[in-house]
PQR file of N, CA, C, O and H, with PARSE charges and radii, in Angstrom:
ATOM      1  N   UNK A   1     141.566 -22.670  -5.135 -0.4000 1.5000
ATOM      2  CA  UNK A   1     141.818 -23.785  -4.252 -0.0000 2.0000
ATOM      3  C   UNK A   1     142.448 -23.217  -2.974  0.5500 1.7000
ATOM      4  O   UNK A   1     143.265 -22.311  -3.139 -0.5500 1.4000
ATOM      5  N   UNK A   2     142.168 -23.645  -1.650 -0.4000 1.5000
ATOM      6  CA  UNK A   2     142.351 -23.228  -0.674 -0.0000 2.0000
ATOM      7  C   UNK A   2     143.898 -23.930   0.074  0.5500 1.7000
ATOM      8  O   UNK A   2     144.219 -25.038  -0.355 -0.5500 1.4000
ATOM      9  H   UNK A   2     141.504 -24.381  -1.516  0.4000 1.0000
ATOM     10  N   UNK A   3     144.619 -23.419   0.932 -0.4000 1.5000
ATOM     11  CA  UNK A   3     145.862 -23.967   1.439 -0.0000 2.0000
ATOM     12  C   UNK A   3     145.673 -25.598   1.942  0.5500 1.7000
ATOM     13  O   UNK A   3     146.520 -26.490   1.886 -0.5500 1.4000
ATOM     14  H   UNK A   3     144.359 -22.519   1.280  0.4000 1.0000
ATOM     15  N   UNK A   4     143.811 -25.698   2.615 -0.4000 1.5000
ATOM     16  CA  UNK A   4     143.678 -27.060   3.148 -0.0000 2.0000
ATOM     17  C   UNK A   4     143.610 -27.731   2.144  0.5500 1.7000
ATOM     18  O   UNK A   4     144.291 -28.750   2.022 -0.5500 1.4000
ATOM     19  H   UNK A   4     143.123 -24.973   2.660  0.4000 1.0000
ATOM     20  N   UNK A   5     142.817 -27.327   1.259 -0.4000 1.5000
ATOM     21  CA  UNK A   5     142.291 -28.502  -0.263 -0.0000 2.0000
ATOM     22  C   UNK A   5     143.684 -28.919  -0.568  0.5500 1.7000
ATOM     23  O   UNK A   5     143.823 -30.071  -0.979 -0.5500 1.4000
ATOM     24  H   UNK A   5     142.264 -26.500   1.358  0.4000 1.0000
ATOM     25  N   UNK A   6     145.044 -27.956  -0.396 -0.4000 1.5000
ATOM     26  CA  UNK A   6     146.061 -28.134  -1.253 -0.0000 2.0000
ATOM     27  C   UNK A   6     146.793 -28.989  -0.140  0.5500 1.7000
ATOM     28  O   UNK A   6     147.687 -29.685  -0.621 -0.5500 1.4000
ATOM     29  H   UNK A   6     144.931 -27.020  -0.063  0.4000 1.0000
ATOM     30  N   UNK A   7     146.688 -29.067   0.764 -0.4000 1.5000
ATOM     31  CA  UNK A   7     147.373 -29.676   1.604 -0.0000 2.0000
ATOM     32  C   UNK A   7     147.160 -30.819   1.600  0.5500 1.7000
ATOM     33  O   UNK A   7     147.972 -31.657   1.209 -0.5500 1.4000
ATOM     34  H   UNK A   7     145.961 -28.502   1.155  0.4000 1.0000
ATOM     35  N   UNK A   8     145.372 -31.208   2.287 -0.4000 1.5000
ATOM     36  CA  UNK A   8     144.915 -32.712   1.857 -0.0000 2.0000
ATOM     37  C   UNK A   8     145.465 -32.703   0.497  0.5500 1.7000
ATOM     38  O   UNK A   8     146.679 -32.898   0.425 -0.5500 1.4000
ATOM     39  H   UNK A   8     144.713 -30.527   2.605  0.4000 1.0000
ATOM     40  N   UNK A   9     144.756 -32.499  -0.707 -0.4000 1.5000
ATOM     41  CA  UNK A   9     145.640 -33.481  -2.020 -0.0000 2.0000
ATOM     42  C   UNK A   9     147.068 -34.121  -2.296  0.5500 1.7000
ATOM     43  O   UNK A   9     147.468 -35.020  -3.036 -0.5500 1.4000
ATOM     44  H   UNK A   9     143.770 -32.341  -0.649  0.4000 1.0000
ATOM     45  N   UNK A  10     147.856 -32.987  -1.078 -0.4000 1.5000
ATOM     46  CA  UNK A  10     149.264 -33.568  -1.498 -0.0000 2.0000
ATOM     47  C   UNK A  10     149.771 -34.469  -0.644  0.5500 1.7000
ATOM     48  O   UNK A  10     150.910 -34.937  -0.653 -0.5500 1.4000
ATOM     49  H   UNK A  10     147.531 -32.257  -0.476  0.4000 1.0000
ATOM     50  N   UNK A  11     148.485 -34.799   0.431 -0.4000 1.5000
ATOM     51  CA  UNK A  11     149.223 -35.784   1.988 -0.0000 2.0000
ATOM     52  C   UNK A  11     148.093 -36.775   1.086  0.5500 1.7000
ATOM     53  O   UNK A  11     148.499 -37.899   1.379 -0.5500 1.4000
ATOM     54  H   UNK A  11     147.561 -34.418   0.439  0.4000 1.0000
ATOM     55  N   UNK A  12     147.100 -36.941   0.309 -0.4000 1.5000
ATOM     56  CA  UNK A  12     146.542 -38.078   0.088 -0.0000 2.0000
ATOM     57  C   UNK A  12     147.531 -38.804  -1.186  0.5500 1.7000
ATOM     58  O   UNK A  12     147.620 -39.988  -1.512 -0.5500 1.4000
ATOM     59  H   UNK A  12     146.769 -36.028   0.071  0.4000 1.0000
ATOM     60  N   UNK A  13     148.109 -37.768  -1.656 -0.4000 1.5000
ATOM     61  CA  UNK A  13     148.944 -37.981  -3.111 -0.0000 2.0000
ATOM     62  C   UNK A  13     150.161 -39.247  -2.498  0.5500 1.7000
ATOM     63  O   UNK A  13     150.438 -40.318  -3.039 -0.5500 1.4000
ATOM     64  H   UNK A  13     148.037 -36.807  -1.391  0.4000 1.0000
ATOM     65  N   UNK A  14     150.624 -38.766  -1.427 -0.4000 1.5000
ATOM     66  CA  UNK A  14     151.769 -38.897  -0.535 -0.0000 2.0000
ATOM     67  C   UNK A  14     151.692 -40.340  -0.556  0.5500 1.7000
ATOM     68  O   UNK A  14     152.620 -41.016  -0.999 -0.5500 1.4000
ATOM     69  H   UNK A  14     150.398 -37.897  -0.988  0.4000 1.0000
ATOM     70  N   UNK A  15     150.328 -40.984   0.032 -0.4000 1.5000
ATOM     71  CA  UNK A  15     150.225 -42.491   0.436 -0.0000 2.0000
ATOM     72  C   UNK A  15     150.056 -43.297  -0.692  0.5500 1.7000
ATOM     73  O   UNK A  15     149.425 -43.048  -1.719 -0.5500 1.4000
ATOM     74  H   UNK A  15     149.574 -40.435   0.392  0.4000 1.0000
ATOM     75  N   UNK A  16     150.734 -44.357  -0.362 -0.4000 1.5000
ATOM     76  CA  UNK A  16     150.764 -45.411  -1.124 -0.0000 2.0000
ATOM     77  C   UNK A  16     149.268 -46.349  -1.532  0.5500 1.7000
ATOM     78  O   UNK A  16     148.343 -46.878  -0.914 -0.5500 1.4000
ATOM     79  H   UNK A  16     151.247 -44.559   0.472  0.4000 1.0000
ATOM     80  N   UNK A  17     149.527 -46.240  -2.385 -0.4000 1.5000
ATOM     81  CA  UNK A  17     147.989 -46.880  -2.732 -0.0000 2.0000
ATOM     82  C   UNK A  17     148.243 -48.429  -2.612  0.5500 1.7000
ATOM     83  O   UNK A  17     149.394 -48.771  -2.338 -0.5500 1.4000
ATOM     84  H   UNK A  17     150.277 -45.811  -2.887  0.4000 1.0000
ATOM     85  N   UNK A  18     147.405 -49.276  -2.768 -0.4000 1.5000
ATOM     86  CA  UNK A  18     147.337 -50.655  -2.517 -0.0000 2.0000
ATOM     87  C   UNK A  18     147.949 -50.853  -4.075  0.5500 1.7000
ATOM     88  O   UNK A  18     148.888 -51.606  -3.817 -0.5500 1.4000
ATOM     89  H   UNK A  18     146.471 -48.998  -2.991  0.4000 1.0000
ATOM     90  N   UNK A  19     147.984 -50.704  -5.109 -0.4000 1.5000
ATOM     91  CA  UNK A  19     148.045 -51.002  -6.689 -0.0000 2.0000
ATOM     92  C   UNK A  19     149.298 -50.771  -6.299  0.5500 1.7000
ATOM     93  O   UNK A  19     149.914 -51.821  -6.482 -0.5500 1.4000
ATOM     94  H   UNK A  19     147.221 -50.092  -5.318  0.4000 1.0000
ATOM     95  N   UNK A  20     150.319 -49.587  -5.658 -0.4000 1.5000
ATOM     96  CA  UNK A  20     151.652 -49.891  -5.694 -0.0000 2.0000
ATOM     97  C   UNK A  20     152.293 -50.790  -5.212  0.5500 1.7000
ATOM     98  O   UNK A  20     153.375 -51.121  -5.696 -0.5500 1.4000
ATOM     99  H   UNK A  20     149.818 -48.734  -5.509  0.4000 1.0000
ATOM    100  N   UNK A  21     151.718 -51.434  -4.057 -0.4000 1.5000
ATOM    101  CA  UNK A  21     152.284 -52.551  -3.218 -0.0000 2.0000
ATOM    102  C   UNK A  21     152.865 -53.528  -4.079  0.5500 1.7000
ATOM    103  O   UNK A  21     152.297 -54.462  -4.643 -0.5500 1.4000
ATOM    104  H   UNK A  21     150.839 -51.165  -3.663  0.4000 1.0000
ATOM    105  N   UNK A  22     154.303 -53.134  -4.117 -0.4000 1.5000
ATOM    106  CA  UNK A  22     155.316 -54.662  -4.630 -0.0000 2.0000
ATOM    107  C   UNK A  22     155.122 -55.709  -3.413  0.5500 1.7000
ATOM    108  O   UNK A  22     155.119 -55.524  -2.196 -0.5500 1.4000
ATOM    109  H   UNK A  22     154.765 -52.375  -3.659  0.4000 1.0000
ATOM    110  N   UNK A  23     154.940 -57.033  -4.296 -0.4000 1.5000
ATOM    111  CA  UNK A  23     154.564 -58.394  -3.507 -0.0000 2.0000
ATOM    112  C   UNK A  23     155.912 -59.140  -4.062  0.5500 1.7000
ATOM    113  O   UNK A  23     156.126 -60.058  -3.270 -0.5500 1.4000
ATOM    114  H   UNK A  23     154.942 -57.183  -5.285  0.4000 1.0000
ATOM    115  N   UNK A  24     156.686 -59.137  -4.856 -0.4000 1.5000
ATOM    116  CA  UNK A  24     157.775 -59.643  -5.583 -0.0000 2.0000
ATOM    117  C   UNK A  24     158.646 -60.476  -4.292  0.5500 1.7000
ATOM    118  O   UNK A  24     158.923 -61.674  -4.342 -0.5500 1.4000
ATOM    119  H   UNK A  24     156.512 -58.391  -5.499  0.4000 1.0000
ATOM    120  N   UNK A  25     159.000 -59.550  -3.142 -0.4000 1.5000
ATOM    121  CA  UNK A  25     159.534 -59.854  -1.745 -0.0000 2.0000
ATOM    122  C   UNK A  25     158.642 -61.333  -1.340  0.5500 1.7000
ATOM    123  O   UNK A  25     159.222 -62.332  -0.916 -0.5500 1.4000
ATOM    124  H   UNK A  25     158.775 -58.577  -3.101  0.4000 1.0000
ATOM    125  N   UNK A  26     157.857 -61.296  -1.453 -0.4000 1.5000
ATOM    126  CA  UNK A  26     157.124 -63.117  -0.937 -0.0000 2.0000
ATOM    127  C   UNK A  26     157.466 -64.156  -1.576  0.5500 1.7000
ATOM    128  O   UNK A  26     157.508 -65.282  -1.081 -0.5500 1.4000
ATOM    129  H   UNK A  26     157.386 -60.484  -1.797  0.4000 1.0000
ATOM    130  N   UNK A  27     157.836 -63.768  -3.139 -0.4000 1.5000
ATOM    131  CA  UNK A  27     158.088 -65.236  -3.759 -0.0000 2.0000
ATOM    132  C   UNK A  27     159.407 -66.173  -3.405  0.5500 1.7000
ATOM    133  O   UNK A  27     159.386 -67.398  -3.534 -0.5500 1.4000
ATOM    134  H   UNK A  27     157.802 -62.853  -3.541  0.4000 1.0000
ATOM    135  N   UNK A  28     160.392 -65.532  -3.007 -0.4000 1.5000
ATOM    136  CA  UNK A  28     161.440 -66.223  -2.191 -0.0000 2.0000
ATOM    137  C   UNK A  28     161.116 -67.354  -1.330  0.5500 1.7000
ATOM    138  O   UNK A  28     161.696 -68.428  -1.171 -0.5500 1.4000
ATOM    139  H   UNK A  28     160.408 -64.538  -2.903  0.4000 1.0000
ATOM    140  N   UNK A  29     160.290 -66.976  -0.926 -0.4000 1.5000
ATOM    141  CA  UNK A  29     159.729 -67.389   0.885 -0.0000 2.0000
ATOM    142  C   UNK A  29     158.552 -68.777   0.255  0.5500 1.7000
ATOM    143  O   UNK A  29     158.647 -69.949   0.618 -0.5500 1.4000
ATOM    144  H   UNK A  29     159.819 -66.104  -1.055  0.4000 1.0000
ATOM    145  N   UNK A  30     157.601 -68.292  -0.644 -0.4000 1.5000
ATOM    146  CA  UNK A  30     156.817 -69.649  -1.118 -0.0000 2.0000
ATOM    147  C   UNK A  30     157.802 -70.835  -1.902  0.5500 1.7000
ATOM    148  O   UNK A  30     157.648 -72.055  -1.949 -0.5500 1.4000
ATOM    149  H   UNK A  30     157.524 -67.339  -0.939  0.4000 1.0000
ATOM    150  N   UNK A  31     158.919 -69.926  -2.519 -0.4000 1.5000
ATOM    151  CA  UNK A  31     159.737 -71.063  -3.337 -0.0000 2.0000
ATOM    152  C   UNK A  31     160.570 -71.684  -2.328  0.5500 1.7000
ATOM    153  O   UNK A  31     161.020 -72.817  -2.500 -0.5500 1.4000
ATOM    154  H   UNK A  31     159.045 -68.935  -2.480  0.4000 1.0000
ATOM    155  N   UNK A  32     160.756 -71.133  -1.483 -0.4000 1.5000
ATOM    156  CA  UNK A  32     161.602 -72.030   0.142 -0.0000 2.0000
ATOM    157  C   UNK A  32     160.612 -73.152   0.375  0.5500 1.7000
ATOM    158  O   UNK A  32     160.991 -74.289   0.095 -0.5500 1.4000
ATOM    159  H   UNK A  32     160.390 -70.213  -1.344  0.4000 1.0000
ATOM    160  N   UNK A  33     159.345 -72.968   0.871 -0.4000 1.5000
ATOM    161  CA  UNK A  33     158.470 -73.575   1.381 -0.0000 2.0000
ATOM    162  C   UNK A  33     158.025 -74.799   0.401  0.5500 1.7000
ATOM    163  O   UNK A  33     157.808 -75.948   0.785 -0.5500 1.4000
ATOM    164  H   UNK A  33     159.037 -72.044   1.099  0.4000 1.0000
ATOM    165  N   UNK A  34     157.940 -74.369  -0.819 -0.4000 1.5000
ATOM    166  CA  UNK A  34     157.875 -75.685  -1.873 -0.0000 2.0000
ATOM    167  C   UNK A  34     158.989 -76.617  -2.213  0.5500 1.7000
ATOM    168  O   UNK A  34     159.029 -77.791  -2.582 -0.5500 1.4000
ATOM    169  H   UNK A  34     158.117 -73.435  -1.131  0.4000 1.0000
ATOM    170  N   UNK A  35     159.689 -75.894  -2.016 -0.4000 1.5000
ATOM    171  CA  UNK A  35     161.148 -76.719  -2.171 -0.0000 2.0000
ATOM    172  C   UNK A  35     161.015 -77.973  -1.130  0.5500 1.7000
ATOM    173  O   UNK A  35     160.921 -79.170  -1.399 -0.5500 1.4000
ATOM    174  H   UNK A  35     159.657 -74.941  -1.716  0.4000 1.0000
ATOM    175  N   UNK A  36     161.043 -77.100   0.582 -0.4000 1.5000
ATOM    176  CA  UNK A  36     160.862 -77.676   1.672 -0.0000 2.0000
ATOM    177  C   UNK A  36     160.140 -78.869   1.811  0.5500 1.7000
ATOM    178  O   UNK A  36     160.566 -79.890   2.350 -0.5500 1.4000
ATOM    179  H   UNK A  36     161.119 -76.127   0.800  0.4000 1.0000
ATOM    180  N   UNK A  37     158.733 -78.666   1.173 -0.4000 1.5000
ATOM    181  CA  UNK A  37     157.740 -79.468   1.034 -0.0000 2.0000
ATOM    182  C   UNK A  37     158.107 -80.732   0.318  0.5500 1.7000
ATOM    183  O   UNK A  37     158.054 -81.790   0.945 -0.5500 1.4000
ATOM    184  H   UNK A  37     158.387 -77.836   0.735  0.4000 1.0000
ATOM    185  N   UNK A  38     158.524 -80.715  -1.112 -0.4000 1.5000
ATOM    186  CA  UNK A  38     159.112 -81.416  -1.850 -0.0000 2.0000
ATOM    187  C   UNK A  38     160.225 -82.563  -1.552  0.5500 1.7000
ATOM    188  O   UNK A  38     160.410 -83.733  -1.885 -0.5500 1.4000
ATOM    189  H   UNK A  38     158.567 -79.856  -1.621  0.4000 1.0000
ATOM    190  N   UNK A  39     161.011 -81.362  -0.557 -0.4000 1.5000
ATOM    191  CA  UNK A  39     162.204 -82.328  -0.260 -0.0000 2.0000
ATOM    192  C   UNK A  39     161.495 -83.217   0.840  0.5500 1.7000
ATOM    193  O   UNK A  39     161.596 -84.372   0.426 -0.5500 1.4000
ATOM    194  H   UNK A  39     160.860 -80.411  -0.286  0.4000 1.0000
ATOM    195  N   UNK A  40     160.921 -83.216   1.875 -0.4000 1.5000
ATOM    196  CA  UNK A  40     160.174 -83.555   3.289 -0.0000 2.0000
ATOM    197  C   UNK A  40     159.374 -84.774   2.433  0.5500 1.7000
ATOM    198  O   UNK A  40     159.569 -85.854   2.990 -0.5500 1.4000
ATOM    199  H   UNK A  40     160.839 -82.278   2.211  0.4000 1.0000
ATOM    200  N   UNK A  41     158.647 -84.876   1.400 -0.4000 1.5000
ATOM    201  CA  UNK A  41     158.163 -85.608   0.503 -0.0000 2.0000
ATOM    202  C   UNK A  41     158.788 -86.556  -0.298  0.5500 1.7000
ATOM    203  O   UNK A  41     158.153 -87.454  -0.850 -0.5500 1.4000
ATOM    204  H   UNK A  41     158.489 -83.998   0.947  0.4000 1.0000
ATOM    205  N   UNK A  42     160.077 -86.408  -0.405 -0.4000 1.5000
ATOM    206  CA  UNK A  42     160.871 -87.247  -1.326 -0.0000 2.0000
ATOM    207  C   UNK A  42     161.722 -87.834  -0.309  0.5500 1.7000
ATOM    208  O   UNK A  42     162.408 -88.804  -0.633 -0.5500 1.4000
ATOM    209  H   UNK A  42     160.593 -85.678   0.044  0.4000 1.0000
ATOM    210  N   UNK A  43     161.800 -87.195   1.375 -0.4000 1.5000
ATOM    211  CA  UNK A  43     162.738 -87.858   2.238 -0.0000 2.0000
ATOM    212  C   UNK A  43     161.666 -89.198   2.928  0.5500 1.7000
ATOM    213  O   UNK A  43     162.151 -90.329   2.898 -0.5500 1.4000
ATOM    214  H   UNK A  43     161.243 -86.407   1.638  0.4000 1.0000
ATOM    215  N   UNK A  44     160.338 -89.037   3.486 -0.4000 1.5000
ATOM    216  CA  UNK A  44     159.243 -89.600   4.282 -0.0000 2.0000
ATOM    217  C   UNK A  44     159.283 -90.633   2.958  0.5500 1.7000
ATOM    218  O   UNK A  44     159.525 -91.726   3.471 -0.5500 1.4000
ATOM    219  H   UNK A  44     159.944 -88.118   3.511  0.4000 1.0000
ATOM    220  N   UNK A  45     159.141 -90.869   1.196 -0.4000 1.5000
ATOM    221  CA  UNK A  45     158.967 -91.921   0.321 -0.0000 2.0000
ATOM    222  C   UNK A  45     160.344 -92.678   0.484  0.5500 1.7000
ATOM    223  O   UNK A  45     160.042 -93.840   0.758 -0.5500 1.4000
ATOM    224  H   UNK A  45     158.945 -89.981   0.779  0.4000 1.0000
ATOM    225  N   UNK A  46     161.197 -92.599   0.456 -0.4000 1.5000
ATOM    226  CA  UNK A  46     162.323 -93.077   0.475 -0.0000 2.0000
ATOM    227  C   UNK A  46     162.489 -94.001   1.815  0.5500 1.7000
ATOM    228  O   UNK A  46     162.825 -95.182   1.726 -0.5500 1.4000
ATOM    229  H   UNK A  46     161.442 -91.656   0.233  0.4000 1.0000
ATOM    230  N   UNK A  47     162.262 -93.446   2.894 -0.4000 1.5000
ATOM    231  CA  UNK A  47     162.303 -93.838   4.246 -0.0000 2.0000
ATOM    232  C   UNK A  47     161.166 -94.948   4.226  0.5500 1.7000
ATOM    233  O   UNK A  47     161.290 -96.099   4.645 -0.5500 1.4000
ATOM    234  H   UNK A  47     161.989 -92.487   2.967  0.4000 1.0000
ATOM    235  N   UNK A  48     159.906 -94.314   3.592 -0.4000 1.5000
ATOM    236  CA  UNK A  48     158.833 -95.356   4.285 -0.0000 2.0000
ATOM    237  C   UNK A  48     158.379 -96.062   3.437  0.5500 1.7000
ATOM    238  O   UNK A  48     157.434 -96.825   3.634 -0.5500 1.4000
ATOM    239  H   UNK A  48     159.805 -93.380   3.252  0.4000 1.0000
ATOM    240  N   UNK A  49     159.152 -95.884   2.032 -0.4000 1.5000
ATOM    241  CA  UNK A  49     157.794 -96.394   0.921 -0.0000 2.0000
ATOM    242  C   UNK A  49     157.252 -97.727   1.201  0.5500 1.7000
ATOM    243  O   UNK A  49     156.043 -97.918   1.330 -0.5500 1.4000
ATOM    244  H   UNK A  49     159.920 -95.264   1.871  0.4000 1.0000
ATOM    245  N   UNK A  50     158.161 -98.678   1.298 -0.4000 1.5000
ATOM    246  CA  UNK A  50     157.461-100.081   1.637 -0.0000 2.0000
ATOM    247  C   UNK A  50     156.067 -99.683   2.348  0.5500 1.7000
ATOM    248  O   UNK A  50     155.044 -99.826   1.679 -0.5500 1.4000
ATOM    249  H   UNK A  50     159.143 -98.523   1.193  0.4000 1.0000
ATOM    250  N   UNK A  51     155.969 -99.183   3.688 -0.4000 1.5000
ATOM    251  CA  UNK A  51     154.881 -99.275   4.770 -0.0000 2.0000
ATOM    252  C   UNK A  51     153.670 -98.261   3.643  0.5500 1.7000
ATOM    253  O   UNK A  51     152.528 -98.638   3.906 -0.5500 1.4000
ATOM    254  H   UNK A  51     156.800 -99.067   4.231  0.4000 1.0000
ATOM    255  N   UNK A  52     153.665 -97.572   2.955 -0.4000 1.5000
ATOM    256  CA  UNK A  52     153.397 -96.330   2.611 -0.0000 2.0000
ATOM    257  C   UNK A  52     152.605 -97.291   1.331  0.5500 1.7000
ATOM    258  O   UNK A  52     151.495 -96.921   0.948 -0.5500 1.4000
ATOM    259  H   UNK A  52     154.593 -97.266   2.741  0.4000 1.0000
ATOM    260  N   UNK A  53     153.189 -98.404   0.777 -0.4000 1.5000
ATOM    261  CA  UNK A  53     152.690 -99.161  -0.149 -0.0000 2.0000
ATOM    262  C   UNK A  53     151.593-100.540   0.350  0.5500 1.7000
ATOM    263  O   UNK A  53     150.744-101.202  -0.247 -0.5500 1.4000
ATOM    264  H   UNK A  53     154.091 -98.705   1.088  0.4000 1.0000
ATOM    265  N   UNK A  54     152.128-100.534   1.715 -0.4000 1.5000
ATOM    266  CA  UNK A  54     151.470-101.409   2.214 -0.0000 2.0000
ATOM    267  C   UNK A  54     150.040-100.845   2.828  0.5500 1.7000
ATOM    268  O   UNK A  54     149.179-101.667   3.140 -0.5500 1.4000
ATOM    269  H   UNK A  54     152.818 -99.996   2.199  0.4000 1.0000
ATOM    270  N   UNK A  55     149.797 -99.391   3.001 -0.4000 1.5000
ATOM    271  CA  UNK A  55     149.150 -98.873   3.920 -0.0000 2.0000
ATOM    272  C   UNK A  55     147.956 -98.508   2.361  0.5500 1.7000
ATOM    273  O   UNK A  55     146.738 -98.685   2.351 -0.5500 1.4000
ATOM    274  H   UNK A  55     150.497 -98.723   2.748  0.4000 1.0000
ATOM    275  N   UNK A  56     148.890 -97.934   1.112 -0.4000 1.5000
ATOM    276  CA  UNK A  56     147.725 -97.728   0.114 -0.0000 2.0000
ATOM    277  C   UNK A  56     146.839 -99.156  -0.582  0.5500 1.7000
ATOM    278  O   UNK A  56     145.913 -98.968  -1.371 -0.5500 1.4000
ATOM    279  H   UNK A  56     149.880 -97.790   1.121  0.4000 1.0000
ATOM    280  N   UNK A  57     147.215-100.380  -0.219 -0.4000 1.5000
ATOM    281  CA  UNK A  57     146.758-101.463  -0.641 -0.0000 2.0000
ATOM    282  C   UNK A  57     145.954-101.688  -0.216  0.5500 1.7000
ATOM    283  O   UNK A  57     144.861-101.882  -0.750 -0.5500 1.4000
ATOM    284  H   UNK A  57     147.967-100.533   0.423  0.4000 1.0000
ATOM    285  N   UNK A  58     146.268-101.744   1.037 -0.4000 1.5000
ATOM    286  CA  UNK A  58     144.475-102.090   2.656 -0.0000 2.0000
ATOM    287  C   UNK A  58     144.183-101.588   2.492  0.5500 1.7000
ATOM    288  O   UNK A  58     143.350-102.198   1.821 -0.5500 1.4000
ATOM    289  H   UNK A  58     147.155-101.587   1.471  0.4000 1.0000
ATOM    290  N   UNK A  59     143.710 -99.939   2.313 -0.4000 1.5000
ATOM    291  CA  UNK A  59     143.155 -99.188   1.925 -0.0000 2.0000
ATOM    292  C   UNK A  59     142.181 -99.361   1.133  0.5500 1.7000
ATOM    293  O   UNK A  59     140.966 -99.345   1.326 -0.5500 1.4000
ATOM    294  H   UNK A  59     144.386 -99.444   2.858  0.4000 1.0000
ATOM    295  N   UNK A  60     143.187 -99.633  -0.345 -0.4000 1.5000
ATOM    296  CA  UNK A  60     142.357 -99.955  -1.803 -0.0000 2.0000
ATOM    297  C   UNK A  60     140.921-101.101  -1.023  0.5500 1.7000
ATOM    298  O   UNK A  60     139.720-100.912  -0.833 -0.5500 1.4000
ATOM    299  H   UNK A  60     144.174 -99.646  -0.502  0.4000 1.0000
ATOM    300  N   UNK A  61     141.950-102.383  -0.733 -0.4000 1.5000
ATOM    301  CA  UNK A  61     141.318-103.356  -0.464 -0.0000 2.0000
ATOM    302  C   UNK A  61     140.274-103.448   0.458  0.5500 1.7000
ATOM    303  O   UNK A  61     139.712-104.541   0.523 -0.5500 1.4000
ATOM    304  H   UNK A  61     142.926-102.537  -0.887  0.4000 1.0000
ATOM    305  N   UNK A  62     139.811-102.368   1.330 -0.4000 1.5000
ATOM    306  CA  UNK A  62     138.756-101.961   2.025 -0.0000 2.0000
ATOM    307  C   UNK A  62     137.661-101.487   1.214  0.5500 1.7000
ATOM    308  O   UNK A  62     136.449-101.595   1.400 -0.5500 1.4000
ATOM    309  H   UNK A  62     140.267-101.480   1.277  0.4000 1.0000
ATOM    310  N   UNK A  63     138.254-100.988   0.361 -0.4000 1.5000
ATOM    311  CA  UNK A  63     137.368-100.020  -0.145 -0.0000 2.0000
ATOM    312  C   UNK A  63     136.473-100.752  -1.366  0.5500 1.7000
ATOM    313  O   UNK A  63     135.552-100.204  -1.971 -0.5500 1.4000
ATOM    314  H   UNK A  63     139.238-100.900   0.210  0.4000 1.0000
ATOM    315  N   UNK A  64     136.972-102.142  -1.588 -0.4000 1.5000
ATOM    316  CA  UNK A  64     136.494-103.005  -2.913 -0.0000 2.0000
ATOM    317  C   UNK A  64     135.554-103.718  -2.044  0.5500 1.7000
ATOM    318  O   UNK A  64     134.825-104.594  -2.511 -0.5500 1.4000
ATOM    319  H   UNK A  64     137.721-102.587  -1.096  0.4000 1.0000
TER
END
């Protein structure tokens, strides 16, 4: 084996392959965003439900 062969193998060895990539760091960030979502969802029902009940009825009732 030659100094280059040995060189490339140990600078390709070096890089990180895609299979090592920890993703663990993102789930914070989606469980923020669902939370977010959730809460934004439970604040807009509370606030609007009347209109929100009135708006799924006409609806229905269009649609019969």
């Amino acid at each position: 084996m030659t100094h280059l062969q040995l060189l490339v193998l140990t600078l390709v060895g070096a890089l990180p392959s895609a299979r090592s990539r920890d993703d663990r760091g993102d789930v914070p960030g989606w469980v923020l965003v669902t939370v977010m979502t959730a809460g934004l969802v439970a604040a807009l029902t509370t606030v609007a439900q009347d209109e929100l009940a009135s708006l799924l009825r006409r609806a229905l009732n269009q649609v019969q």
